[in-house]
C-alpha positions in Angstrom: 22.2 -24.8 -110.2 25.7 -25.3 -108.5 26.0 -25.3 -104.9 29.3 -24.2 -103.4 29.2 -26.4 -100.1 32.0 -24.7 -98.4 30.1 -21.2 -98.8 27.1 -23.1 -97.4 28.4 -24.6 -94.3 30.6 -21.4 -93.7 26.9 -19.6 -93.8 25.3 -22.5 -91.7 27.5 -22.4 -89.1 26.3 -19.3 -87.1 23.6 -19.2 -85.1 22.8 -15.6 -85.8 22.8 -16.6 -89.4 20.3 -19.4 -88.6 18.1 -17.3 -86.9 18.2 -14.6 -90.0 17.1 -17.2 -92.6 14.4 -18.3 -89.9 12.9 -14.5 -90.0 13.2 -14.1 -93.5 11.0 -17.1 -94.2 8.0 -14.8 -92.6 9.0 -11.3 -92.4 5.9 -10.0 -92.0 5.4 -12.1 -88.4 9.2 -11.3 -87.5 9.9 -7.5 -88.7 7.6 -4.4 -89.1 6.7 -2.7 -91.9 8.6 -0.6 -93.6 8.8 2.9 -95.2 10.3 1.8 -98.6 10.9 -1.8 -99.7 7.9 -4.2 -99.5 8.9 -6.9 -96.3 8.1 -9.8 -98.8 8.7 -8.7 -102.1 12.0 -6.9 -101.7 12.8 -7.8 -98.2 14.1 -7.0 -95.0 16.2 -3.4 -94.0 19.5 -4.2 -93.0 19.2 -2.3 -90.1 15.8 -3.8 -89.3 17.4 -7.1 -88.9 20.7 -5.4 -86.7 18.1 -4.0 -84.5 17.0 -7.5 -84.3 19.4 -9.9 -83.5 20.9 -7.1 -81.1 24.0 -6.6 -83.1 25.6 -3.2 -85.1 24.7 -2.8 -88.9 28.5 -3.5 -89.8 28.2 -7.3 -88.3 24.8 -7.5 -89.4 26.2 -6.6 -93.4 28.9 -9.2 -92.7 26.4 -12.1 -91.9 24.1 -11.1 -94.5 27.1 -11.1 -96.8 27.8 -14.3 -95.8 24.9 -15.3 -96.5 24.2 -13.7 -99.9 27.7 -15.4 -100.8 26.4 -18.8 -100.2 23.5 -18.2 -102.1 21.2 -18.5 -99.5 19.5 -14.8 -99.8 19.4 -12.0 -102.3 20.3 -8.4 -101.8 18.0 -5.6 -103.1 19.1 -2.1 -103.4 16.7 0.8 -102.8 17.6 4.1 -102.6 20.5 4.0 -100.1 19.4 0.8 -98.0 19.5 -2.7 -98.5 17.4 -5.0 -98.1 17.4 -9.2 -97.9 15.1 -11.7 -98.6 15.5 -15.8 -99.2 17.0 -17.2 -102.0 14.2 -19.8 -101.8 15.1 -21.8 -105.2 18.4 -22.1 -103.7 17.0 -23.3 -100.5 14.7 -25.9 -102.2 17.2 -27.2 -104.0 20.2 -27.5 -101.2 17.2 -29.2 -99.0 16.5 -31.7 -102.1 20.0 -32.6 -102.8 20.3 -33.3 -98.6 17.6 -35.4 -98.8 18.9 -37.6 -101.6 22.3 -38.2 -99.6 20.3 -39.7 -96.7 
């Protein structure tokens, strides 16, 4: 598995960003449920995690987007929502190759 390290840091570097992947590792404390889409299995609405953070759906798409560029979650389509969970190979492996540099 490659990991682009610009797209990471780009996705790292926002705290509302931070704070998504720290939901999505426990949806089901962090979000309620939902009509479609299973919180674990296919992930968090979209607008669930606007409504969240406090922010619009359009800026909440663009930090997801960021996000799902870098890897670091995956985008499931259902019906006409999407929804976002964490990429957590990826993760495991961007936190392995972080702890062989130090």
């Amino acid at each position: 598995m490659t990991i682009n390290a610009k797209n990471i840091f780009r996705a790292l570097a926002h705290d509302k960003r931070l704070q998504v992947l720290s939901w999505l590792k426990d949806p089901v404390s962090h979000f309620p449920a939902q009509v479609d889409g299973d919180l674990v299995r296919d992930g968090v609405c979209v607008l669930r995690i606007a409504e969240k953070l406090g922010i619009r759906q359009p800026t909440a798409t663009q930090h997801l987007r960021i996000l799902a560029d870098a890897g670091l979650v995956i985008a499931t389509r259902i019906g006409k929502w999407t929804f976002f969970r964490r990429n957590e190979p990826t993760i495991a492996q961007l936190k392995k190759e972080i702890s062989a540099l130090v």
